[in-house]
C-alpha positions as CSV (number, residue, x, y, z in Angstrom):
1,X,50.6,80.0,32.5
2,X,51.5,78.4,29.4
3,X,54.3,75.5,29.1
4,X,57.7,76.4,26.3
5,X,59.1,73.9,24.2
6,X,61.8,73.6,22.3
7,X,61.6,70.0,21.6
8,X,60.6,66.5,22.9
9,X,59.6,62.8,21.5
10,X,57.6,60.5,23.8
11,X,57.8,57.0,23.1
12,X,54.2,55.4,23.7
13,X,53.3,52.1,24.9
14,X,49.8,52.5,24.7
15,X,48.8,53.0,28.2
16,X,47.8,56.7,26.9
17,X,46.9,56.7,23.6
18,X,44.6,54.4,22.9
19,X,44.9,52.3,19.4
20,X,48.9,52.3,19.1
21,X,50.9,49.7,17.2
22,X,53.3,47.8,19.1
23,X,56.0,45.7,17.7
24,X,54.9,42.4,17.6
25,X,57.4,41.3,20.1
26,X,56.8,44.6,21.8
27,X,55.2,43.3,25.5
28,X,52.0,45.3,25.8
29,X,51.6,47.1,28.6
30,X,48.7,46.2,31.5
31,X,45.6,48.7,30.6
32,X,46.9,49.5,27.6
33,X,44.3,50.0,24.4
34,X,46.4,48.4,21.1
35,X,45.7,47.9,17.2
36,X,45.2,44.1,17.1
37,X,43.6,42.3,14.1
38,X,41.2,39.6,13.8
39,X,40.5,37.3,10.8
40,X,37.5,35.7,10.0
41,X,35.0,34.9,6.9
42,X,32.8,37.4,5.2
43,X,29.5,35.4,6.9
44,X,30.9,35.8,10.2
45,X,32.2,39.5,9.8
46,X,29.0,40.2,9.1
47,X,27.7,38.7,12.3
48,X,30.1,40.5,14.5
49,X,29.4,44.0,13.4
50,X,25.9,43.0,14.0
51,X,26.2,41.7,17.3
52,X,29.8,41.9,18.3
53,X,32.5,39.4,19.1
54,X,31.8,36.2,21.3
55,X,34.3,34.2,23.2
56,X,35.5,31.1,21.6
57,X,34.5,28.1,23.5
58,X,38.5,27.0,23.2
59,X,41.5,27.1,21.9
60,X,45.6,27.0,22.6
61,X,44.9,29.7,24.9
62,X,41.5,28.5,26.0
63,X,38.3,30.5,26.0
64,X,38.5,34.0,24.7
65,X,38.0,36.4,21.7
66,X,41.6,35.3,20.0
67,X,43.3,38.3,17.6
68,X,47.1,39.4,17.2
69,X,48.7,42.6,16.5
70,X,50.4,41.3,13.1
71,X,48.2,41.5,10.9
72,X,49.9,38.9,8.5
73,X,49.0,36.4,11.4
74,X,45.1,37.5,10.9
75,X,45.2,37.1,7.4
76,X,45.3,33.3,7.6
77,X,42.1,32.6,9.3
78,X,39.9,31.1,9.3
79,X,41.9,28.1,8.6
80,X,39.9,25.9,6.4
81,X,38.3,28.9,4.6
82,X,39.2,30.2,1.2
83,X,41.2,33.1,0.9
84,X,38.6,34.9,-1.6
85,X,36.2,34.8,1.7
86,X,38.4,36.1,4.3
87,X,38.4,39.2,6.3
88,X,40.5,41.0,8.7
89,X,38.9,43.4,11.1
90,X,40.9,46.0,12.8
91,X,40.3,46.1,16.5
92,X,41.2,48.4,19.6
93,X,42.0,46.0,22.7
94,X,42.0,46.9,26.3
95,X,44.5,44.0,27.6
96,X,44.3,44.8,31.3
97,X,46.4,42.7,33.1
98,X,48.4,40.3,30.6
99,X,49.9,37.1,31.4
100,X,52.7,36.0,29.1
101,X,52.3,32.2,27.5
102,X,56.1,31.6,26.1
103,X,56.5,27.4,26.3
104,X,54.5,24.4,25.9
105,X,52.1,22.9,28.5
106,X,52.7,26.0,30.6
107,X,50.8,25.8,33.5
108,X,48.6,28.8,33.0
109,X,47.5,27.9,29.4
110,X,43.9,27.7,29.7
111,X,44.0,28.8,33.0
112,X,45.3,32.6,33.1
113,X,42.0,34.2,33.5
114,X,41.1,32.2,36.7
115,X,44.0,33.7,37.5
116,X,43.2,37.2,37.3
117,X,44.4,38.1,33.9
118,X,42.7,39.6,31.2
119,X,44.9,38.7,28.0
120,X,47.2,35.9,27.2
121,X,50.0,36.8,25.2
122,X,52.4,34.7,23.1
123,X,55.6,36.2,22.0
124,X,56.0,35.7,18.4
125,X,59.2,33.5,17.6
126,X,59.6,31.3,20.7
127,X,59.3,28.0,19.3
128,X,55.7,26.9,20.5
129,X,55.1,23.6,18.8
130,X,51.3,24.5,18.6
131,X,52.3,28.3,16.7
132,X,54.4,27.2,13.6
133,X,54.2,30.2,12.0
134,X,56.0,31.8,15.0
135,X,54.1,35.0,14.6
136,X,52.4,36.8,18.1
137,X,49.3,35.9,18.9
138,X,46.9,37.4,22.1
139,X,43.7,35.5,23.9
140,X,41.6,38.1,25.6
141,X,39.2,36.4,27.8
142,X,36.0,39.3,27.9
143,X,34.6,40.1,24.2
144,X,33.8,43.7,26.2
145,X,37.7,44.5,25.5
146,X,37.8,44.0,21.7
147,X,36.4,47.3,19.5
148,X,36.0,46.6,16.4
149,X,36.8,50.1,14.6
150,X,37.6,49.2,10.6
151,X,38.0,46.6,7.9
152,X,41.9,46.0,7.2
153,X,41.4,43.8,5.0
154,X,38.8,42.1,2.4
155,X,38.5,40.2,-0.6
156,X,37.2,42.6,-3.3
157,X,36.4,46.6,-3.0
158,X,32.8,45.2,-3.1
159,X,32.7,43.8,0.2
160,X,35.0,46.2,1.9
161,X,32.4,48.8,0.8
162,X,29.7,46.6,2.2
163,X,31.3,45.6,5.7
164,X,32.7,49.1,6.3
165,X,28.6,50.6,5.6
166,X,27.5,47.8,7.7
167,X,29.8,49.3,10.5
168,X,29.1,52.7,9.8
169,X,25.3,52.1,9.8
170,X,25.6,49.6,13.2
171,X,27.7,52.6,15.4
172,X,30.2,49.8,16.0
173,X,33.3,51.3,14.3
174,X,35.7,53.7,15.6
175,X,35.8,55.9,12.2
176,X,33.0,58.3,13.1
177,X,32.8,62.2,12.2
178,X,35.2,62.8,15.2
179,X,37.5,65.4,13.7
180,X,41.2,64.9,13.7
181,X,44.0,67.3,14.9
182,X,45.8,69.0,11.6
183,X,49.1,69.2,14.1
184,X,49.0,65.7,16.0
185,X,47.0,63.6,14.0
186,X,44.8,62.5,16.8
187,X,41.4,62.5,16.7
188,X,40.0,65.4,19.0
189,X,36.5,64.8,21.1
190,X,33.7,66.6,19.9
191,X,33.5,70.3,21.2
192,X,37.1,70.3,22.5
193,X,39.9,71.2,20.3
194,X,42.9,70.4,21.2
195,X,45.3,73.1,22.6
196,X,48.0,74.8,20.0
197,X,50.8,77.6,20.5
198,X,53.9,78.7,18.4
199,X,57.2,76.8,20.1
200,X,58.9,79.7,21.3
201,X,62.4,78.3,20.0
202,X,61.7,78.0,16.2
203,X,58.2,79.7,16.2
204,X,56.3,76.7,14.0
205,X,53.1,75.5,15.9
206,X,52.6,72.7,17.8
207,X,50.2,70.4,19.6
208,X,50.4,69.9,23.0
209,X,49.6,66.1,22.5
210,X,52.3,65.8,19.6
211,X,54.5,62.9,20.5
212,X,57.4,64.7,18.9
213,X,59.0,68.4,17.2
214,X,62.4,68.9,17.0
215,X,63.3,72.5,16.4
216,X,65.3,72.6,12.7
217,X,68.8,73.0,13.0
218,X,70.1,77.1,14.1
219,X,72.8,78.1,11.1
């Protein structure tokens, strides 16, 4: 029996659809997948399509692969590195469990993962002495989490063109030949098309997994 609709809009918080941009002071939601970014020089890019991301040995949030979902935020790292040989990679993130970091010396700091989290997450714009630039930031503890799947950003078309064939070429990056649903936009897994019907209110076709059609307005 097949399900009507006349119109719906789901609001996502990434639990289901793996990939989706939050708001950066959006809380991100335990087992959710997320865009997050990562910035780092071309050497090192180079090394993790290669081999993948390694934990940091620490850091304000202590060991962990260390990335944010504002992509302005990844732009300035490395730190002491030049801006014609930086990188951002575009990342998928399972969180799992997140534990929220919003004040100095907070007790779980460095400690969150021994605590049973997966991800630390600091809100952007809460006045953390060690993150001037008040922008979010996210510590997740297992390098098995972080995906990389593009190259948001690089210095010069030449190395874009480089580091996204390294990617291609390495299996690592999430832009394969799946193909991608004309109606939702999603990408659809190989052999199974997703589902499409006329809504029987206005007649135009639809996507079951479309996260929103409104019917246009009756004269």
């Amino acid at each position: 029996m097949s399900v009507q609709f006349s119109g719906w809009e789901v609001i996502d918080d990434g639990a289901s659809f793996p990939g989706l941009e939050l708001n950066s002071s959006q809380k991100p939601r335990s087992r959710g997948v997320y865009t997050m970014y990562h910035g780092t020089s071309i050497k090192s890019a180079r090394v993790i399509i290669a081999n993948g991301f390694k934990q940091s040995s620490d850091g304000m949030l202590g060991m962990g692969v260390y990335v944010s979902r504002n992509i302005k935020k990844a732009s300035g790292y490395p730190l002491l590195c030049s801006p014609t040989d930086r990188v951002v990679l575009q990342l998928h993130v399972r969180v799992g469990r997140v534990k929220r970091i919003d004040k100095d010396n907070h007790p779980m700091q460095k400690t969150w993962h021994s605590h049973g989290y997966d991800t630390a997450w600091v809100p952007p714009n809460i006045g953390l002495l060690a993150v001037r630039s008040g922008l979010e930031e996210d510590c997740v503890f297992d390098p098995k989490r972080v995906k990389l799947v593009g190259i948001a950003k690089a210095p010069n078309d030449s190395i874009q063109k480089e580091l996204k064939g390294l990617i291609k070429s390495s299996g690592r990056g999430g832009a394969g030949a799946a193909e991608v649903c004309s109606l939702c936009k999603r990408k659809t897994q190989q052999g199974a098309p997703h589902i499409k019907q006329k809504c029987w209110e206005c007649g135009k076709n639809i996507c079951i997994l479309m996260s929103k059609h409104l019917c246009p307005a009756k004269p």
